[in-house]
N, C-alpha and C positions, 0 to 999 in steps of 0.2 A: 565676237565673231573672228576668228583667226582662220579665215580663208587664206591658201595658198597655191598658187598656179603652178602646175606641174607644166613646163613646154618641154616633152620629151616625144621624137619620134619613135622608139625602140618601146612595142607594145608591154615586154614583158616587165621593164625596166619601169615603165609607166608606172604598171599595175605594183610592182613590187613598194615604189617609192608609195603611190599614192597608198594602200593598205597599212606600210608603216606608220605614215602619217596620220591617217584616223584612227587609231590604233593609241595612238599618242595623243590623243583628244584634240587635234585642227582637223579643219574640213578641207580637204584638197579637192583641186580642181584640176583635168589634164586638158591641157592643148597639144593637137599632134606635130601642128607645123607652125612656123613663124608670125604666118598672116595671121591665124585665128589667136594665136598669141596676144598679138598688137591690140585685135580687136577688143579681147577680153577684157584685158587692162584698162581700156579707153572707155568702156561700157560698166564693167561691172568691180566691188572695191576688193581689193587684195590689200592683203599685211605682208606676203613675200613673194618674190616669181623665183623658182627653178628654173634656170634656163641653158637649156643645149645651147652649143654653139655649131652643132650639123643639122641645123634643122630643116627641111623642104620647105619649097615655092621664097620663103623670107628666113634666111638662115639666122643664128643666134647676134652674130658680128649685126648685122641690121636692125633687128627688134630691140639689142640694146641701145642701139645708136638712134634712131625711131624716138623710142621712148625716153632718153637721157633729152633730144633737140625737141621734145613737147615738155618739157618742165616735169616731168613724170619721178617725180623723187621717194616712188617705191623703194626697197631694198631687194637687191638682183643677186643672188648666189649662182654664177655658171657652175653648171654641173656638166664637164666635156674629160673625151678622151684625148684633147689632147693637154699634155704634161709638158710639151716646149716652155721653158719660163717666159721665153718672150710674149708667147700667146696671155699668160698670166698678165703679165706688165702690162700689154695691150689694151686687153680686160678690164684691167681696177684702171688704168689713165682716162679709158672712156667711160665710167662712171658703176663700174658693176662692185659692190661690196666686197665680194667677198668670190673665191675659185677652188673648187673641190675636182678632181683628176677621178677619173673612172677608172678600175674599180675602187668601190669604197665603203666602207663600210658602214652600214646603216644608223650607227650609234653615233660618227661622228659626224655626220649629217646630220642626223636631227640635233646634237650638240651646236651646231652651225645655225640650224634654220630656230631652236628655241632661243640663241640670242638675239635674234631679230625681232623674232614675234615671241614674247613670253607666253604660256597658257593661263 
């Protein structure tokens, strides 16, 4: 079962990742906003989360932080536009794997997301 949570608000961006992904034999799963994020994770099992860091009602900076203070030792690849290194730094110090900058390309993503989860 290589389930992967897609938490992206940006519908087309969603669709694009999640298609790649099955496409690539995992099963992706999208959350639109933060909250349903948290929820997901806590309910149902993932091998990786995508995660925005703009995301509505519980942005990404939260649902990492959320999930790192429940013992939640998923593997967290943000996927955001923002490219500041400090936001990077920020990032991996509060416990996220691994940081991909938007745009990007779809090859090194899944190169990113198959060393997490192998198929």
């Amino acid at each position: 079962m290589n389930r992967i949570l897609i938490a992206e608000d940006e519908a087309r961006l969603a669709a694009f990742i999640e298609k790649g992904l099955r496409k690539s034999g995992f099963n992706p799963v999208v959350a639109s906003d933060g909250q349903e994020a948290v929820q997901k994770v806590t309910q149902e099992e993932f091998k990786l989360l995508l995660l925005d860091l703009g995301l509505p009602i519980k942005d990404g900076w939260a649902v990492l932080q959320e999930l790192r203070s429940q013992g939640e030792d998923l593997p967290i690849i943000i996927v955001t536009a923002l490219t500041d290194e400090s936001n990077r730094i920020t990032a991996l110090n509060l416990g996220a794997n691994d940081y991909v900058t938007k745009p990007f390309k779809f090859s090194d993503l899944l190169e990113k997301v198959k060393s997490y989860c192998p198929i």
